[in-house]
C-alpha positions in Angstrom: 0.0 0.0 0.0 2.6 2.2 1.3 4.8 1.4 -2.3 1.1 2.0 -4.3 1.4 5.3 -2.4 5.0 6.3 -3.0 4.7 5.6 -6.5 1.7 8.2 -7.1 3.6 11.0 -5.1 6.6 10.1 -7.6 4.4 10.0 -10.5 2.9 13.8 -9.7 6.2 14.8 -8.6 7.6 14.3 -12.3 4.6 15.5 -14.3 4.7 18.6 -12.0 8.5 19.1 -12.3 8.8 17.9 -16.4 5.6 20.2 -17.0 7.3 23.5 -15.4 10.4 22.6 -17.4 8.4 22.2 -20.8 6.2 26.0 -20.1 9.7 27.6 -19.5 10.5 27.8 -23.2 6.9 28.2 -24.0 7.0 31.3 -21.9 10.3 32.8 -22.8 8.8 32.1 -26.4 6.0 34.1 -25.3 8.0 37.1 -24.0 10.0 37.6 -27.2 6.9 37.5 -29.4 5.0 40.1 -27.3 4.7 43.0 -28.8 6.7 46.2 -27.3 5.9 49.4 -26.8 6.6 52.2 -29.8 9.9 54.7 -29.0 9.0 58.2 -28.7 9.1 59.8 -32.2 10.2 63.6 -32.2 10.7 66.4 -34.6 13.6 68.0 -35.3 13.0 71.4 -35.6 16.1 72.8 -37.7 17.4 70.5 -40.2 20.4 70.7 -42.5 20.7 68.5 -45.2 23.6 67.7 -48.0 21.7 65.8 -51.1 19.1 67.0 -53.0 15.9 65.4 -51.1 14.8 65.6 -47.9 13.9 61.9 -45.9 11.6 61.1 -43.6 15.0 60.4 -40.8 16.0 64.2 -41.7 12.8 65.4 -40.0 11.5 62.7 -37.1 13.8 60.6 -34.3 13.4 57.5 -36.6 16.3 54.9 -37.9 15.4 51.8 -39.8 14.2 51.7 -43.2 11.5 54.1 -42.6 14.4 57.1 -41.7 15.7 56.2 -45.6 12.2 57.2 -47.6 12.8 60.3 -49.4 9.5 62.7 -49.1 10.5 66.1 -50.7 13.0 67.7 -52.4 15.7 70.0 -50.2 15.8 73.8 -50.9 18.8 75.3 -53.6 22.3 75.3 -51.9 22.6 78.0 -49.3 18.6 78.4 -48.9 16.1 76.9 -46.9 12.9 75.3 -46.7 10.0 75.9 -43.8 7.3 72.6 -43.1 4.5 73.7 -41.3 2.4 71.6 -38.5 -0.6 70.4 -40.8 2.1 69.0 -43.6 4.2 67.2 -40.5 1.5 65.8 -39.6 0.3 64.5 -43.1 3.6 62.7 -43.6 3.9 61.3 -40.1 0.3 59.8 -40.1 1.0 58.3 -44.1 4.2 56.4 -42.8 2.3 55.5 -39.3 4.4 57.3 -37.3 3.6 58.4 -33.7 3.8 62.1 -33.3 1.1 64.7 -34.1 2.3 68.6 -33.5 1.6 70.3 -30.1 0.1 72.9 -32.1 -0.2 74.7 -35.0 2.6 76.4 -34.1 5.2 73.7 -34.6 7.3 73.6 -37.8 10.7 72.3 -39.2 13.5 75.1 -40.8 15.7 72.9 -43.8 18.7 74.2 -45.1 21.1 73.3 -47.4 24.7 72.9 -47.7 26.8 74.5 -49.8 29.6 75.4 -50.8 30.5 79.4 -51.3 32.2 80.3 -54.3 33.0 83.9 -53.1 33.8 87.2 -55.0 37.8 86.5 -55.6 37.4 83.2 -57.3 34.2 84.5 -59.4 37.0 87.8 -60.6 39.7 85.5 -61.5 37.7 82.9 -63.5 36.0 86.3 -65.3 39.1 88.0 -66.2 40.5 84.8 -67.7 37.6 84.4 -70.2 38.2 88.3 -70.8 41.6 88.0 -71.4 40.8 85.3 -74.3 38.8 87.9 -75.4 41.7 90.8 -75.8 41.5 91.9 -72.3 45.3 92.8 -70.2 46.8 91.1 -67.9 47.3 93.4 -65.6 43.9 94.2 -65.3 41.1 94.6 -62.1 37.4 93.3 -62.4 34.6 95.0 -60.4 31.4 93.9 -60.2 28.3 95.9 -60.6 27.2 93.4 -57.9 29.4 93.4 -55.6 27.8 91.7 -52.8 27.7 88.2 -55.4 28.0 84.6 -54.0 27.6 81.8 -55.5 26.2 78.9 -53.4 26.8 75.3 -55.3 26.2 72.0 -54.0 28.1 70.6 -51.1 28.2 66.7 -52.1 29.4 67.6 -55.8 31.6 69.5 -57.7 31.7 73.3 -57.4 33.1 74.4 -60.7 32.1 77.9 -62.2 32.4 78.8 -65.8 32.3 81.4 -68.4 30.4 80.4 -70.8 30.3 83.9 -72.9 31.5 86.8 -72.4 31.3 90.6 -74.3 34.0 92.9 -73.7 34.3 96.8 -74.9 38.2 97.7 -75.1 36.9 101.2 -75.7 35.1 101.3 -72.0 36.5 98.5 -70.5 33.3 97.2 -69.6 31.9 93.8 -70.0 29.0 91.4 -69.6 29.5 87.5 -68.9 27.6 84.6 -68.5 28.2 82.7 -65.3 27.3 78.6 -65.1 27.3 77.2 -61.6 25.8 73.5 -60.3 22.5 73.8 -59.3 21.3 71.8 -56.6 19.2 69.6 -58.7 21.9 68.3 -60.7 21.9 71.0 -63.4 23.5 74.1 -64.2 22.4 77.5 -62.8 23.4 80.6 -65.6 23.3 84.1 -64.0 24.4 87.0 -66.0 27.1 89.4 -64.5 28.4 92.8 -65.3 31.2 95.3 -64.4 34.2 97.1 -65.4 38.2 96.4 -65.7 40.8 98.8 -64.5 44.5 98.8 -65.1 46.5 97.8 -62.3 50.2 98.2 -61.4 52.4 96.2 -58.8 53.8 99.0 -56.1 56.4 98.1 -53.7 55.3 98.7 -49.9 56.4 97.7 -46.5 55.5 95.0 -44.6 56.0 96.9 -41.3 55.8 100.0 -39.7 58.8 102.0 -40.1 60.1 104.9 -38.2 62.2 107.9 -39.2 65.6 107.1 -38.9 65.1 103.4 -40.0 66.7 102.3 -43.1 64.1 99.9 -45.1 65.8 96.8 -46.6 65.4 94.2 -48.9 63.0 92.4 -45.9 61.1 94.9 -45.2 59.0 95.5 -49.0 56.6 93.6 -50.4 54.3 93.6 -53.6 50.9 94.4 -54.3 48.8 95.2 -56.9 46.7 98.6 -57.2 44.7 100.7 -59.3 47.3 102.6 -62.1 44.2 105.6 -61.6 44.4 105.4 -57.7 48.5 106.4 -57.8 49.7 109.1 -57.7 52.4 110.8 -59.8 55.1 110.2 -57.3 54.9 107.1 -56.3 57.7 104.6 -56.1 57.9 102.3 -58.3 60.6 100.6 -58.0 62.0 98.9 -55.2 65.6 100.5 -55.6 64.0 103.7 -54.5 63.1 102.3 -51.3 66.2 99.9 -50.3 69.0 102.0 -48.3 66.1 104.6 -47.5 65.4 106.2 -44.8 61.5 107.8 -44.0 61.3 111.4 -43.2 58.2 111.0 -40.8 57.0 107.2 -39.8 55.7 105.1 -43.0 52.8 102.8 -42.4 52.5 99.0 -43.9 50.9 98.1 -46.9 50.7 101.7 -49.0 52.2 103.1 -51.6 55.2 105.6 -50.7 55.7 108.5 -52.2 58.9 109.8 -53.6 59.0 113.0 -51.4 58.6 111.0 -47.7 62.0 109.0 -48.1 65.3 110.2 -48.2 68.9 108.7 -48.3 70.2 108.6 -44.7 71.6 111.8 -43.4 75.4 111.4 -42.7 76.2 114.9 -41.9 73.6 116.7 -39.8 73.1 120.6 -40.3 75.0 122.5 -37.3 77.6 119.5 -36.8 80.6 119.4 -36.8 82.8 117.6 -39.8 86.1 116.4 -41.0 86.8 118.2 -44.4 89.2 116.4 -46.5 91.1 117.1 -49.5 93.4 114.0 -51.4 95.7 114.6 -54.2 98.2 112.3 -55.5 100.9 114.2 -53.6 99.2 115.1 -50.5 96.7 114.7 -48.1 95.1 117.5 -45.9 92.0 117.4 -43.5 90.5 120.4 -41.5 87.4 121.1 -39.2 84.5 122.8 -40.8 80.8 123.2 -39.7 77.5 121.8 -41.9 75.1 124.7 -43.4 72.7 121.7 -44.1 71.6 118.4 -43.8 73.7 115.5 -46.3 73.3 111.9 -47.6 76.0 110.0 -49.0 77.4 111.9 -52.4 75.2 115.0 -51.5 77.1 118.3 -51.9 76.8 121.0 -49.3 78.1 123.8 -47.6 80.5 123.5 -45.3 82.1 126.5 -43.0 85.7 126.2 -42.2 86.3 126.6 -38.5 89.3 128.6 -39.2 88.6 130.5 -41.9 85.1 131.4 -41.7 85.2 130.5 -45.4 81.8 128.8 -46.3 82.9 126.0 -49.6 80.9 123.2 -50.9 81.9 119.8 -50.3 80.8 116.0 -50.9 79.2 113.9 -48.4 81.6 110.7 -48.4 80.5 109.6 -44.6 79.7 110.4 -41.1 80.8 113.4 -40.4 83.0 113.7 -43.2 83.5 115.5 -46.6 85.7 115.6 -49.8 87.1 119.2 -50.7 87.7 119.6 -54.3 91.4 121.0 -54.9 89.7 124.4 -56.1 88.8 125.2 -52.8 92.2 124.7 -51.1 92.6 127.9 -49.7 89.5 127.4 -47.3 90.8 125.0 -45.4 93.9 127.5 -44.2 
């Protein structure tokens, strides 16, 4: 009886413990397949995009395929594009997407990349299709426009052409046709004017330079101006600068003009000097004092301590002049 007994308990003992075992997988099964809960979708309120069409991942906190599906072609490079509530809403409820606007109020700014093609590069590609046309070289273009950018596509490639261009020698002006990338995968054509001037390359410094300073090779540089915007004066030519010295303080990066330079002064009016006079058969020196200010070769007047006599003489250093054999008798 007892056995009869301990054989039931063992019998309800294993379907109890085999039948938990079997529902385990059954349940975990039942777990995976349970359906979850949606992530909160949200809208992102200023967009920038790179391609030519907008996707539905641009404007909503989505990934998957769904954030792939293109719904609406991005604004021209450098623009933008504004979705208001009521359209949002449209596209979220056609791809079952759960978000609906606070209010009415709600909307998404899209811009789109680009690349500037600003006003030096536009110049330089105009004046060498002008050139081809008879233009100079050294010539500057000015745009009637001259607050013009060109926005192309960021994701291609940003070339900018001429593709015609009418020049008048007579008045130096010109009209050209400008092709750009569009942001549809075209060309955009704009039509440009403006005028050329003659330019010249002008030595200036590189630094500020005081009075007293001698400029040197190091200190010029080149640029290129106007030929109408110089004056008469101006230096031209680097030789007139190097071994200079400025009368009053020269600033960096303008022309200089012939008058505010000057060959350092050796002799200084009121000094005192060492006047010399060499012949082949002698040599003779005596003290004089300088009438006037003198650069190297200058010619000036000199008083003879001595003598009182007031000659001319030749700069040849600091604080000294050559006598020419004329003037012998001043230097007794």
């Amino acid at each position: 009886m007892r056995n009869t007994q301990s054989a039931k308990h063992l019998a309800l003992l294993a379907a109890l413990l085999f039948g938990a075992l079997a529902a385990a997988p059954a349940a975990a099964q039942e777990r995976k397949t349970a359906p979850t809960m949606a992530s909160p979708v949200t809208l992102n309120e200023t967009v920038e995009v790179e391609s030519r069409l907008i996707r539905l991942g641009d404007l909503f906190t989505i990934s998957g395929e769904k954030a792939a599906i293109e719904i609406a072609y991005a604004p021209e490079p450098g623009k933008r594009a504004v979705f208001d509530a009521r359209w949002l809403y449209r596209v979220a409820h056609a791809y079952q997407l759960p978000w609906r606007p606070l209010s009415e109020h709600v909307r998404t700014v899209v811009s789109r990349k680009s690349e500037v093609i600003d006003q030096r590069e536009i110049k330089e590609v105009i004046l060498d299709a002008l050139i081809a046309k008879g233009a100079e070289p050294n010539t500057e273009v000015e745009l009637s426009n001259r607050l013009l950018q060109i926005h192309v596509p960021a994701d291609g490639l940003s070339a900018l052409r001429v593709e015609d261009a009418v020049f008048d020698k007579r008045s130096q002006r010109f009209t050209a046709i400008l092709a750009a990338p569009s942001g549809k995968g075209g060309l955009n054509r704009m039509r440009v004017r403006g005028r050329l001037f003659k330019t010249a390359e002008v030595p200036v410094l590189g630094r500020r330079i005081l009075a007293g300073e001698i400029i040197t090779a190091k200190d010029i540089q080149w640029t290129k101006l106007r030929a109408s915007r110089l004056q008469a004066n101006t230096i031209m030519s680097e030789t007139d600068l190097i071994g200079h010295t400025p009368r009053r303080g020269l600033r960096a990066g303008y022309p200089v003009q012939a008058s505010a330079v000057q060959r350092p002064v050796l002799v200084a009016k009121g000094s005192l000097v060492t006047m010399v006079l060499k012949t082949p058969q002698m040599l003779l020196t005596a003290q004089g004092k300088s009438l006037e200010n003198g650069a190297d070769g200058d010619v000036i007047r000199i008083r003879n301590a001595q003598s009182k006599t007031v000659i001319e003489a030749e700069v040849i250093g600091e604080a000294r002049v050559a006598v020419r054999p004329s003037t012998l008798t001043a230097m007794n």
